[in-house]
N, C-alpha and C positions, 0 to 999 in steps of 0.2 A: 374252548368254544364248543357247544353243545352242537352234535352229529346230525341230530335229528331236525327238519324242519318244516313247519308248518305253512300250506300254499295257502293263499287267497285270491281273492278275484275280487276286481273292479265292479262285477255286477253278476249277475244270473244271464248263462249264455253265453260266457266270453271265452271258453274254453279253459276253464282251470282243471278238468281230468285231463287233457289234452298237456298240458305244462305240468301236472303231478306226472304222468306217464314219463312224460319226456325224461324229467329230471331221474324218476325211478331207473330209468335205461342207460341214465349219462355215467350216474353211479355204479350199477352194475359193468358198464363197459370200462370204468374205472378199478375193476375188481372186486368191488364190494359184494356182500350179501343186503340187499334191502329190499324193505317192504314196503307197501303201497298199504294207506288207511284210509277209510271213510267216515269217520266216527258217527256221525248223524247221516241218513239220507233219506229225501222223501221222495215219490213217484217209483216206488218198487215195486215189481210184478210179482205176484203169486207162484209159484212152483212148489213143487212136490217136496221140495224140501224147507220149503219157506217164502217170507217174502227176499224178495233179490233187487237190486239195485244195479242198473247194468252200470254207471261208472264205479263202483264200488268192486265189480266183477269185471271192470277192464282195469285197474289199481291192483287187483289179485292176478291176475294174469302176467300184468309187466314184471311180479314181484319175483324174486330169487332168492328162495324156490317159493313154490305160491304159496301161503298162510290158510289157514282154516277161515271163510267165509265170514263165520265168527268173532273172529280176533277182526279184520277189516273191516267189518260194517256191523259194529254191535249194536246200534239200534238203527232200525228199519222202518220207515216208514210210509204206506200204501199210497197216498194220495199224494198231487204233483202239487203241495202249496206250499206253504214258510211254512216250518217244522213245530213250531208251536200252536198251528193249529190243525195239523195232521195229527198230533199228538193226541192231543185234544178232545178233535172227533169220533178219533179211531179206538180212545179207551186205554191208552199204553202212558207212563209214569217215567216219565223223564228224568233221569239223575246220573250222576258224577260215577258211581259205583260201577259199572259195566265198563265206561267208557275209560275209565281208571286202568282195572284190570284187563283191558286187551291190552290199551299201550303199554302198559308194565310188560306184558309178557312179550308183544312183540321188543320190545326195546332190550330185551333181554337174548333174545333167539338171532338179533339182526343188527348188521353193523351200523344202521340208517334205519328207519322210520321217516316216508315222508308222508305229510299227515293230510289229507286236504280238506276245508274248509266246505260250510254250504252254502251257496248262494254267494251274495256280498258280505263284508266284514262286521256287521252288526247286525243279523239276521237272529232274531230270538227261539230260544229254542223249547223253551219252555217260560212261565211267569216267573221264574228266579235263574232262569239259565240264558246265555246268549252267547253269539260262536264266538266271539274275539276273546271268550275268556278260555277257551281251548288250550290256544298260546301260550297265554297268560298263566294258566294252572301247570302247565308241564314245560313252561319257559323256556320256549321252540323260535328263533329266529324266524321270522314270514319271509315267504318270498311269495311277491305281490304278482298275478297274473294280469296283464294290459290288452282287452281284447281291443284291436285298434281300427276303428270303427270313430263315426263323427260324434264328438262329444266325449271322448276318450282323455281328453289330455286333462280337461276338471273333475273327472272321476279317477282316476289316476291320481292326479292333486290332492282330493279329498280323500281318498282311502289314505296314501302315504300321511298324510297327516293323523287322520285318527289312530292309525293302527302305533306312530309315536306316541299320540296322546296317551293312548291307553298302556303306555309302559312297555313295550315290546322292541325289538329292534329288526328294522325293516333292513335283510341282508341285500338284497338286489331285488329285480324284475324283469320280464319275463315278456315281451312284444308278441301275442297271438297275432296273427294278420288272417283277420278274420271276412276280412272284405274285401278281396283282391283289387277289384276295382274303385277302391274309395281316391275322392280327389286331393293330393299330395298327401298321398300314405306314408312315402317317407319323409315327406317335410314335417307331418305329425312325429314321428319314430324322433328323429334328430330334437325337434320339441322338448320329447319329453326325458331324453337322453341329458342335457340345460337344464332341467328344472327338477329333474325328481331326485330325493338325496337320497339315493342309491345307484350301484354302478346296474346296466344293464349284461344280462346275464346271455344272451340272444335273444334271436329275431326268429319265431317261427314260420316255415312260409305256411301259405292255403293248402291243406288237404294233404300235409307230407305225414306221414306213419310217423308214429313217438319212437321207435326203434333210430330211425334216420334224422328225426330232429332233435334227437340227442346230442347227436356230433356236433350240430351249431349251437351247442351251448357251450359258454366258459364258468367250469366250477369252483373258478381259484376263489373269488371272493367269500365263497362258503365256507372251506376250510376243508 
C-alpha cells in the first residue's frame, strides 16, 4: 500500500490544510518523519524571499523536520483565483517537471508525504493540466476532506464519486465541522458515515489546533 497520500476537498474553503495539518501530526505522533506539500498554490504573498503561500507555510511548519519552502510549494501563484488562470495572467508555465522533482525528493528524505490538493477535485491547472491528475500521476490514495456545512452530503457524494471514476482509490475521509452551529450537524456526519464508500477517519471539531485534532483521528485504515 503506497505511504504517501493525497488530501482533497469537497470545495474551496472547507478546510483541506486544516485536515492535511492534522493528518501530518497524527503521523508524526505516530513516529514517523513526514512532510507536508502543496504542489500548486494560488493567493501567495510576496516576500523577500519569494511568493509564499500561507497554507503551503502552515504544511511546512506541521512537517518533521520542515522541508525547504521549495520542495512544498513548487509552484506559486500571486493572485486568489483557479490556478490556470493565475498562471495565465501572471506569465508562469505550468508543468509536471518541478512538481515531479520535489515529490521525488521529498518521498525520498520522508517516511510520508502528504500531498494536498487545490481547491476542489477538478480544478484545472493549466490548458493540459488538472489537479485530480496529481494522484493519478504519483498514484497517491485520496483522503477526501468534508467541510460539513448545508449541502455537504451531495458534494461529498459527488467528489467520492469522481475521484473513483477517475481511477484513484478513495482511502477514508475526513468531517471538518466547519459551522458549529449548523442545523443537525451530526445527523449530517452519521449521513454521510451510510453513504460514503469509505470508513471515516474522524470528526474535526471548530477552531481545535491540527496538533490536537490529530488525536481524533483513526489511521488504521491507511496503513
Amino acid at each position: 500500500m503506497p505511504r504517501h497520500l493525497f488530501v482533497a476537498g469537497t470545495d474551496t474553503g472547507i478546510g483541506k490544510t486544516h485536515g492535511a495539518q492534522a493528518l501530518v501530526h497524527a503521523f508524526r505522533q505516530a513516529g514517523e518523519r513526514v512532510a507536508g506539500m502543496k504542489p500548486v498554490a494560488s493567493g501567495s504573498g510576496r516576500t523577500r524571499e519569494g511568493l509564499r503561500n500561507q497554507d503551503a507555510l502552515d504544511l511546512q511548519a506541521a512537517s518533521n523536520p520542515p522541508p525547504p519552502y521549495a520542495l512544498v510549494n513548487p509552484l506559486a501563484l500571486e493572485e486568489a483565483v483557479s490556478p490556470h488562470l493565475a498562471a495565465a495572467r501572471e506569465g508562469v508555465a505550468m508543468g509536471w517537471e518541478p512538481l515531479d522533482a520535489a515529490f521525488a525528493t521529498l518521498g525520498q528524505d520522508y517516511d510520508r508525504v502528504v500531498v494536498e490538493g487545490v481547491g476542489g477535485w477538478m480544478v484545472p491547472l493549466s490548458e493540459t493540466m488538472s489537479a485530480e491528475q496529481i494522484p493519478q500521476r504519483w498514484d497517491l490514495p485520496v483522503v477526501m476532506v468534508v467541510g460539513i456545512r448545508l449541502g455537504c452530503i451531495s458534494h461529498a457524494r459527488l467528489t467520492a464519486r469522481a475521484i473513483q471514476a477517475d481511477g484513484c482509490r478513495l482511502a477514508g475521509w475526513i468531517a471538518n465541522l466547519v459551522e458549529p452551529d449548523m442545523l443537525l450537524r451530526d445527523e449530517n456526519v452519521e449521513t454521510l458515515r451510510r453513504l460514503l464508500p469509505a470508513p471515516c477517519l474522524g470528526v474535526l471539531p471548530f477552531r481545535v489546533g491540527p496538533a490536537d485534532a490529530a488525536m481524533l483521528l483513526d489511521l488504521s485504515p491507511l496503513g
